[in-house]
Structures are given as C-alpha cells and as structure tokens.
C-alpha positions as CSV (number, residue, x, y, z in Angstrom):
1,X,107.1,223.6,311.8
2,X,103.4,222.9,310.8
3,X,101.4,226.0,312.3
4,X,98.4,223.9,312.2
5,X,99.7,221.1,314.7
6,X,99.6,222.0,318.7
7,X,102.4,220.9,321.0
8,X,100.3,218.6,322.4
9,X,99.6,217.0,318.8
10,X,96.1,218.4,318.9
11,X,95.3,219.6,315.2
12,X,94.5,223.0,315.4
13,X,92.2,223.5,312.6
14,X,89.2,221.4,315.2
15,X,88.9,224.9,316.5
16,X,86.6,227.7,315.4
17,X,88.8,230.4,316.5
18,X,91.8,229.2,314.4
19,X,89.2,228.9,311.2
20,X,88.3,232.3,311.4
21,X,91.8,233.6,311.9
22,X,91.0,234.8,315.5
23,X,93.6,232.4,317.0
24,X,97.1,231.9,315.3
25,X,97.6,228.3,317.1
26,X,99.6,227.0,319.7
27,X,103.4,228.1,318.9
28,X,102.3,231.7,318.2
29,X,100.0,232.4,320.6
30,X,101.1,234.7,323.4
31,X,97.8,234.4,325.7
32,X,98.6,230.3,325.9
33,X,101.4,231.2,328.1
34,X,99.3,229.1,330.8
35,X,99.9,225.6,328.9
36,X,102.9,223.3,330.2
37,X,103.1,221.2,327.5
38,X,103.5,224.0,325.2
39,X,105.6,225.7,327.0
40,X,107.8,222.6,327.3
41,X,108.2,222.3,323.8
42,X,108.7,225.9,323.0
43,X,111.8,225.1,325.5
44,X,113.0,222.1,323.8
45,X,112.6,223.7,320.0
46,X,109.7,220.6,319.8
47,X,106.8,221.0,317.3
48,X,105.0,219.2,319.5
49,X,105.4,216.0,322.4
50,X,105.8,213.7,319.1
51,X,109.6,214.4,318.9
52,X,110.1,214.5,322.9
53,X,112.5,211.1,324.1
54,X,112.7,212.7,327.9
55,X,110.0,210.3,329.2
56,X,107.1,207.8,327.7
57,X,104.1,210.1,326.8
58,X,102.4,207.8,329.7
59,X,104.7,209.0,332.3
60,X,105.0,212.6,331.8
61,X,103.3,214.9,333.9
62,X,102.6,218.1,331.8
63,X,100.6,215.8,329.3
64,X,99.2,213.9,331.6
65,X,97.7,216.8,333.8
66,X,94.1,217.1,334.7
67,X,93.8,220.1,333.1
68,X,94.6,217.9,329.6
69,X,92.6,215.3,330.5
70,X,89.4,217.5,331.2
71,X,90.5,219.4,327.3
72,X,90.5,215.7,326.6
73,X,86.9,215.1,327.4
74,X,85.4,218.3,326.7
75,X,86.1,218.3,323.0
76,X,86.2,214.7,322.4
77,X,90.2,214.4,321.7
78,X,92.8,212.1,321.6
79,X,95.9,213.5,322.2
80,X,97.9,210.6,322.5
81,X,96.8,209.2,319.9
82,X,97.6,212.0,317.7
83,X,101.1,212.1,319.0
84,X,101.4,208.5,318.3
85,X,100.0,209.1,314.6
86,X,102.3,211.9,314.2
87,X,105.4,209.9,315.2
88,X,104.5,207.2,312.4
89,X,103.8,209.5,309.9
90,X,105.2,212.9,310.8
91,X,103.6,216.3,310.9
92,X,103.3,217.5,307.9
93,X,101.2,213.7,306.6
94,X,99.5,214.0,310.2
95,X,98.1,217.3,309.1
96,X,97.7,216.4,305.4
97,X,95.4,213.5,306.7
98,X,93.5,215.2,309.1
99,X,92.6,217.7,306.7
100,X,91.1,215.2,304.3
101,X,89.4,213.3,306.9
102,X,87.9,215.8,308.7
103,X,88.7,213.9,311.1
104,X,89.8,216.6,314.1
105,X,91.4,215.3,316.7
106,X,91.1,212.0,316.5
107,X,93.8,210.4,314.4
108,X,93.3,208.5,311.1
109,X,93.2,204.8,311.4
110,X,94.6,203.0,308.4
C-alpha cells in the first residue's frame, strides 16, 4: 500500500501537513474517521476507489458526495481523474509520476 496515495486517489503529498510530517495520510490517520470513501476502502482492504468493481466511480455515492465535490473545488482536484490514472498505471507509477510532475492532484496526461 502506497502511504502517499488517499482512498479517494488524491495524492497526498499536495498537502502541507503531510510535507511537514504533521499528517500521516489517509489510511493512518485516526482523526479522518469522518471520510466515507476512506472508510469504505479501509472496509474493503482497498488502497483507494481505483481497485473498487462494486459500482462505476460515476454512480457511487460516497465519491460522489457534496462534501467531495466541495474538496474538489477548494483545492483544485481531480479525483476521478486520479483514480482513472491510477487504474492505468497503478499506484505505485501514479505516485512515481506525480512526484516528478509536481503535478498534485491532477493526473499526468501522456
């Protein structure tokens, strides 16, 4: 499991707190109890939504929730996207190319 890559395929290193070691990232992190999607895949024994087959991303309602869409906006993400990118490629390349992109969040067109 790639510590850096949320379940909702958000990559964690976008986030200041993670940077500076004041967050441990999604999986870890006790006080994200609040997030359905994570807690969905912590259920499952999913890294992320990448490697769910229960439902199209499109359809599910824990991704899909305002709460991810407002996340969404506010820091300029494409989730869905990144889950797509991460079902080509896999986690660990996902991670590899966001970290030489610099590219947060947004996933690497090639």
């Amino acid at each position: 499991m790639n510590p850096e890559i949320a379940a909702c395929g958000l990559f964690c290193r976008a986030c200041r707190k993670y940077r500076k070691g004041a967050c441990p990232g999604c999986h870890p992190n006790v006080r994200a109890t609040w997030c359905a999607v994570r807690s969905c895949c912590i259920g499952h024994g999913w890294q992320s939504c990448a490697e769910c087959t229960l439902q199209p991303l499109s359809e599910c309602r824990k991704f899909n929730s305002f709460i991810g869409k407002v996340f969404g906006f506010v820091f300029r993400s494409d989730r869905s996207g990144c889950i797509a990118r991460i079902r080509e490629v896999g986690a660990d390349a996902f991670a590899g190319e966001m970290r030489r992109a610099g590219s947060y969040n947004r996933p690497v067109k090639k």
